[in-house]
C-alpha positions in Angstrom: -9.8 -13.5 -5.4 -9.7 -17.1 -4.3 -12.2 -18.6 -1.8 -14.2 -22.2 -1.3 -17.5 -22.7 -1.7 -19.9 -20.1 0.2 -23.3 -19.2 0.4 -23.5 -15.2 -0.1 -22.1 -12.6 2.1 -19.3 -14.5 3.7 -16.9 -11.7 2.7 -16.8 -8.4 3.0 -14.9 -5.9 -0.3 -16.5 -2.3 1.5 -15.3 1.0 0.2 -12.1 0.6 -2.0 -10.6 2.2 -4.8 -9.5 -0.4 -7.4 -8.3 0.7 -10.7 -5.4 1.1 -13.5 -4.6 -2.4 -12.6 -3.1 -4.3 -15.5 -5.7 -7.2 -15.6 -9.6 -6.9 -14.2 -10.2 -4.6 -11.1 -11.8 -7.4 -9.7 -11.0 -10.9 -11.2 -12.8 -13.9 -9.4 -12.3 -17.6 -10.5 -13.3 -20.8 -8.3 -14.7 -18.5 -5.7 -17.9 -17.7 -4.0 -19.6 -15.6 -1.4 -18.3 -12.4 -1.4 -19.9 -9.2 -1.6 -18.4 -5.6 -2.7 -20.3 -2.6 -1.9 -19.7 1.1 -1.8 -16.5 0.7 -3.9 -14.9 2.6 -7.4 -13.9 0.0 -10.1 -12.5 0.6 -12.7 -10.9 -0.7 -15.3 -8.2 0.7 -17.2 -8.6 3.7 -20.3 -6.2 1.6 -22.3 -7.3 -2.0 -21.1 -7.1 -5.1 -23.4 -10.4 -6.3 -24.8 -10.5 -8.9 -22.0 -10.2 -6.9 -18.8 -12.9 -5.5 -17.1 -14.0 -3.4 -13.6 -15.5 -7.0 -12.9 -14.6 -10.6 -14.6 -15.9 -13.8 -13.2 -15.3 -17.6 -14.9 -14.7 -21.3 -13.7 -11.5 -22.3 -14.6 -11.2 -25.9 -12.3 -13.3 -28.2 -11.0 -11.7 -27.7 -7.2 -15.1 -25.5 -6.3 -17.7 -23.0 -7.7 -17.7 -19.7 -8.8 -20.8 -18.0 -7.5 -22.8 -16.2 -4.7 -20.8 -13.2 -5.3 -23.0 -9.4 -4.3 -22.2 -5.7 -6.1 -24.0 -3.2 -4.6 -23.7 1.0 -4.6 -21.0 0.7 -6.5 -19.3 3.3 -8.6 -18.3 1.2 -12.2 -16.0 3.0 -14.9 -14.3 1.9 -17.9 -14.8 1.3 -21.3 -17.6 -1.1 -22.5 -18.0 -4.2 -22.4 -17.5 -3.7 -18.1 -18.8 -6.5 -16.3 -18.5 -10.3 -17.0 -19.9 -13.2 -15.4 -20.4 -17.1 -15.2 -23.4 -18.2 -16.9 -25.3 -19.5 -13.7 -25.6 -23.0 -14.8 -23.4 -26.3 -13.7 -19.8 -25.2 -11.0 -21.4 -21.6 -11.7 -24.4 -19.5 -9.9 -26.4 -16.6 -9.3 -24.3 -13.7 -8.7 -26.4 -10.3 -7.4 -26.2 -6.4 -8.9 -28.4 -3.5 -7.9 -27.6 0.4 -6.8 -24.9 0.7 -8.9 -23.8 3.3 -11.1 -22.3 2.5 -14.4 -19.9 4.9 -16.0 -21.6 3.6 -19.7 -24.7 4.5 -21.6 -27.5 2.0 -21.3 -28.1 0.8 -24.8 -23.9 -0.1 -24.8 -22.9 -3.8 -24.4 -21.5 -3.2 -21.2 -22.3 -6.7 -19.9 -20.7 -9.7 -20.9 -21.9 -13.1 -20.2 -19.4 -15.8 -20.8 -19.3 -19.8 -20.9 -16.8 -20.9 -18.4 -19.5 -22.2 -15.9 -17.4 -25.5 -15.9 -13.9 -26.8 -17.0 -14.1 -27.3 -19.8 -16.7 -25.2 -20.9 -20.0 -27.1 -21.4 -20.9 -25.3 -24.7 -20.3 -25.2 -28.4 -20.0 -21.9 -29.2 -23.3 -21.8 -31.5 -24.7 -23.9 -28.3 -24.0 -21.2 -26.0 -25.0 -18.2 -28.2 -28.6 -20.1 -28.8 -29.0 -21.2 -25.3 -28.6 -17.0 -24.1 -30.7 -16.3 -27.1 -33.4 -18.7 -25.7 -32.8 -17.2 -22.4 -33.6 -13.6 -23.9 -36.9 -14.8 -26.1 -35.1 -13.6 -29.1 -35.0 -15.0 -32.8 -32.1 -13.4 -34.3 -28.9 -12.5 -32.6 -28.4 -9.0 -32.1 -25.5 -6.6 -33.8 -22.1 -7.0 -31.7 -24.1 -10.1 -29.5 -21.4 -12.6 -29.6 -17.6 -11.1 -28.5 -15.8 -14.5 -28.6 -16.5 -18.0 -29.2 -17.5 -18.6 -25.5 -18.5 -14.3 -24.7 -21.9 -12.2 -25.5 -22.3 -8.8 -24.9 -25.9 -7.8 -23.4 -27.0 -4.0 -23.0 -28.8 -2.9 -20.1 -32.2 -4.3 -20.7 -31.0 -7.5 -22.4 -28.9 -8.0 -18.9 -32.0 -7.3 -16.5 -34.1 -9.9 -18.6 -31.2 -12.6 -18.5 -31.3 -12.2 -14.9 -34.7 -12.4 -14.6 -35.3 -15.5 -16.8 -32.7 -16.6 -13.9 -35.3 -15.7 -11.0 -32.9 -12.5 -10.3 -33.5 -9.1 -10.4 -30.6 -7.7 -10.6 -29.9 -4.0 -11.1 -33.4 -2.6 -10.7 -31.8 0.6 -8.6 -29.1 1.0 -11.0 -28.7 3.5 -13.2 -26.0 5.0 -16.0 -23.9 8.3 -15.8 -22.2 8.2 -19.4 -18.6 10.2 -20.2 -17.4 9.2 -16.5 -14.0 9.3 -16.6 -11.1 9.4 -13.5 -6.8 10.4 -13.4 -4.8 9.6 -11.0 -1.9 11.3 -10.4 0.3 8.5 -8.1 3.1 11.5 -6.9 0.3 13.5 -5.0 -1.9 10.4 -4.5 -4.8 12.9 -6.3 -7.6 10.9 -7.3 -9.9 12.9 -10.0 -13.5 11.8 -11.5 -15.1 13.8 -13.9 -18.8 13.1 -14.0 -20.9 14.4 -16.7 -23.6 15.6 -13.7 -24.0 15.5 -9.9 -24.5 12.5 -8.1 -26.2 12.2 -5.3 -28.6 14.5 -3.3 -28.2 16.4 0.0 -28.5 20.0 1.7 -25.3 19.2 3.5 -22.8 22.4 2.6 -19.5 21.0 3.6 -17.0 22.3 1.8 -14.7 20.6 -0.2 -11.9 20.5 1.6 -13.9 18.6 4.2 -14.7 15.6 1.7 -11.2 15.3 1.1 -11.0 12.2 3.3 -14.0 10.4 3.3 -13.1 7.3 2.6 -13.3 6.0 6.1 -16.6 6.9 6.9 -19.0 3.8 7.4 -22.5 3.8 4.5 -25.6 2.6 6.2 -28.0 3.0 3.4 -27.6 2.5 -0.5 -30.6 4.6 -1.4 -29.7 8.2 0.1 -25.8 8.1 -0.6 -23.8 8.1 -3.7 -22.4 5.3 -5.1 -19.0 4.3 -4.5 -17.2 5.4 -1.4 -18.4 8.8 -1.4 -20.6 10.1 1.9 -21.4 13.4 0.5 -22.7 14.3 -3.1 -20.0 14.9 -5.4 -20.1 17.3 -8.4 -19.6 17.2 -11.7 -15.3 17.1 -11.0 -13.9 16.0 -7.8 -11.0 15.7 -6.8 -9.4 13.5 -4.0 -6.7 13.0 -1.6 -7.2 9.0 -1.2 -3.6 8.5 0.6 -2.0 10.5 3.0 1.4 8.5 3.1 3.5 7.6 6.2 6.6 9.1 7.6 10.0 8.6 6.2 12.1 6.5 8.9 15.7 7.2 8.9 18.6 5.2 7.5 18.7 2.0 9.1 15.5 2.2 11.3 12.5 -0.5 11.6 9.2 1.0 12.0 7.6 1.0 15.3 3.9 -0.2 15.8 2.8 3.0 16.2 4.1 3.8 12.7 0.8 3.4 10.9 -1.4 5.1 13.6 -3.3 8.7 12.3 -2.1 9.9 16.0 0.8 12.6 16.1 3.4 11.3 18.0 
């Protein structure tokens, strides 16, 4: 995503499906004000160390990278997950609560990297001593430092970076370990495995009913799952998330009426 310089909430990323993709689900660089809620990101099973459900860096001096929101979303993928800016110089706060991470708690699922300016204002012993500083720790942690200009945080480590930051960030969140999804692109099936329910209701619709969901607007965080589910969803669910469109014939252009859900 490429944008100019915005305060937060100037864009709106609201119940999507982003995974499998070859780089970051969501990749951000020189870019501000956008918020995603009520989405799935993922990154891939098999992704390279670097990519992640969410990676955000400087990599100009055109703008800033900053301002961005991730609320009541559903995060998967193998830890580290999440990588941001350090707040500091072309780089800013960037906002996390109600979200469900597919991880365990105590995993370095967070990454915090250096490219807050081009070129990055840090040494790489400067950096790992000024987030160390930041933390109100003496020694550096097992598996801290990722990279040269990368540290990994767990859970708690992450809440009190933010914090020392004048956030607080991710104080709804919470952690659903073994999550894992499939996608089968031939029958557009879209399967999570969770290792429990989530979310909480006395609403009986069947399953065939929360097939197609996806459309369905959220107006609270706190009584709906994460991600773009309405209903609770059990500990496997499976999902239609494309319904396709009708095959033209040989030779034809489509119609506006082409993409409409109306029978024709």
């Amino acid at each position: 995503m490429e944008m100019s310089d915005y305060d937060f909430d100037r864009l709106l990323v609201d119940q999507n499906i982003i995974f499998s993709n070859t780089e970051s689900a969501i990749y951000i660089h020189d870019a501000s004000g956008a918020t995603f809620t009520n989405n799935i990101l993922a990154s891939h099973p098999k992704s390279k160390k670097n990519e992640r459900a969410i990676q955000i860096k400087q990599v100009s001096k055109r703008t800033k990278s900053q301002n961005h929101s991730f609320f009541n979303n559903l995060i998967i993928g193998n830890a580290p997950n999440v990588e941001v800016n350090y707040p500091a110089f072309r780089s800013g706060p960037q906002k996390f609560d109600y979200n469900l991470y597919g991880a365990h708690a105590g995993e370095r699922n967070f990454v915090i990297n250096a490219f807050s300016d081009q070129p990055a204002p840090w040494t790489s012993e400067a950096f790992k001593s000024t987030i160390l500083k930041n933390l109100k720790l003496n020694n550096e942690p097992p598996s801290f430092l990722i990279s040269e200009k990368q540290v990994a945080l767990n859970f708690g480590e992450w809440k009190n970076f933010w914090n020392h930051h004048q956030l607080i960030n991710d104080a709804n969140s919470h952690f659903i370990p073994k999550t894992s999804f499939c996608y089968e692109p031939d029958s557009h099936v879209l399967t999570i495995e969770f290792s429990k329910q989530i979310g909480t209701s006395d609403n009986n619709n069947s399953k065939e009913e929360k097939r197609f969901i996806f459309d369905c607007t959220k107006r609270t965080f706190l009584k709906e799952p994460p991600g773009p589910f309405f209903l609770p969803t059990l500990s496997s669910e499976s999902f239609i998330i494309w319904n396709g469109l009708p095959l033209l014939a040989h030779g034809k252009l489509p119609k506006p009426q082409w993409t409409s859900t109306e029978k024709n």
